[in-house]
C-alpha positions as CSV (number, residue, x, y, z in Angstrom):
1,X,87.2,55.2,27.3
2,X,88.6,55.1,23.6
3,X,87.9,51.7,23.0
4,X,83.9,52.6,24.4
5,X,83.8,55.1,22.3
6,X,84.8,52.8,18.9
7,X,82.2,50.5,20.7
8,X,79.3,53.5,20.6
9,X,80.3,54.3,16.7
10,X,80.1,50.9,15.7
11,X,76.9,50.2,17.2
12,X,75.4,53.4,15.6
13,X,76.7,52.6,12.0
14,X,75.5,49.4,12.5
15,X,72.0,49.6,15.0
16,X,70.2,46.9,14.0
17,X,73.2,44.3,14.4
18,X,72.6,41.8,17.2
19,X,75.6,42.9,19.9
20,X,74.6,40.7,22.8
21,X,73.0,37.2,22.9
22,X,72.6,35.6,26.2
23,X,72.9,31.8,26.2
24,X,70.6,31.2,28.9
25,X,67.6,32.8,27.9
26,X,68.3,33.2,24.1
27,X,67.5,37.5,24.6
28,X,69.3,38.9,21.6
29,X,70.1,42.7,22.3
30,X,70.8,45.1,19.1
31,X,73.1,48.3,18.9
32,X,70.8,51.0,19.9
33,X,69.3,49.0,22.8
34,X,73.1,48.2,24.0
35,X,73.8,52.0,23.4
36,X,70.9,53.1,25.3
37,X,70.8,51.1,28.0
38,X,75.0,51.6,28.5
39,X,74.2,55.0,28.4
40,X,71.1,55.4,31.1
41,X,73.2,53.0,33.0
42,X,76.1,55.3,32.9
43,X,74.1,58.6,33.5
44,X,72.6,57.0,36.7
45,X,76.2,56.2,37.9
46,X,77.6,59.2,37.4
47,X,74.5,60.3,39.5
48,X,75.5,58.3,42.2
49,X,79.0,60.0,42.1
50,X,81.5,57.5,39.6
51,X,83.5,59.1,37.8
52,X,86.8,58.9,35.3
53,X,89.5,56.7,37.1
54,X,87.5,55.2,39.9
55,X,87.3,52.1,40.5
56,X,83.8,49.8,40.5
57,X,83.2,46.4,41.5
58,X,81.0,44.6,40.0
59,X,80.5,41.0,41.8
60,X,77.6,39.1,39.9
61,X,77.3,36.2,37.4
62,X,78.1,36.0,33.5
63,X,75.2,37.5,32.4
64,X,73.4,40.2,29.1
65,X,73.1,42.5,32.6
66,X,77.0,41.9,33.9
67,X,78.0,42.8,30.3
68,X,75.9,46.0,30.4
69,X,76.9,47.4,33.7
70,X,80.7,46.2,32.7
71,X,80.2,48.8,29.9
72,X,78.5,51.5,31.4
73,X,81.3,52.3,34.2
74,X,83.8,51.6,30.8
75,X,81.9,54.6,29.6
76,X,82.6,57.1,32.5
77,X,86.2,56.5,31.8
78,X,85.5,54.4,35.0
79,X,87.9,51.0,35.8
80,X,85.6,47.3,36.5
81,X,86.8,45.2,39.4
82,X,85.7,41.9,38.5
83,X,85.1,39.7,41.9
84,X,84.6,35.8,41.4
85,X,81.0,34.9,42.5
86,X,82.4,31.5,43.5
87,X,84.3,33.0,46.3
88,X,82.1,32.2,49.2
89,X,82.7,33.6,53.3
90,X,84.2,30.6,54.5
91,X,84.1,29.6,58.8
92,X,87.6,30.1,60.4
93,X,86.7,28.3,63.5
């Protein structure tokens, strides 16, 4: 949660600095969009019930969004369990 919070104060004394360019699409993402969006995401968790010291996995590809929801539980104090999207169910027959 600390290193969130130096996150949230950088991106206020600085708002207008890209944060987040995706490579697939070229979407650039500045400070107060990051801190926004981080922060509705994080408000709608809680919501749902996270809170400090669970733990959330988040099983998707490398993307602006992945990054975004990787924050937002980062922001309840919340810990990310990354899953591989490679893995696959594979037949045991």
């Amino acid at each position: 949660m600390a290193m969130t919070r130096h996150w949230v104060e950088r991106w206020r004394d600085r708002p207008d600095a890209p944060v987040l360019i995706s490579g697939s699409d070229g979407t650039v993402l500045n400070g107060v969009q990051v801190d926004e969006i981080t922060s509705l995401a994080a408000s709608q968790l809680a919501r749902l019930g996270v809170s400090a010291g669970d733990r959330v996995l988040l099983s998707c590809p490398s993307s602006i969004e992945t990054v975004l929801a990787y924050v937002a539980v980062l922001r309840l104090g919340a810990v990310v369990v990354p899953a591989n999207t490679a893995y696959t169910l594979q037949n045991t027959r």
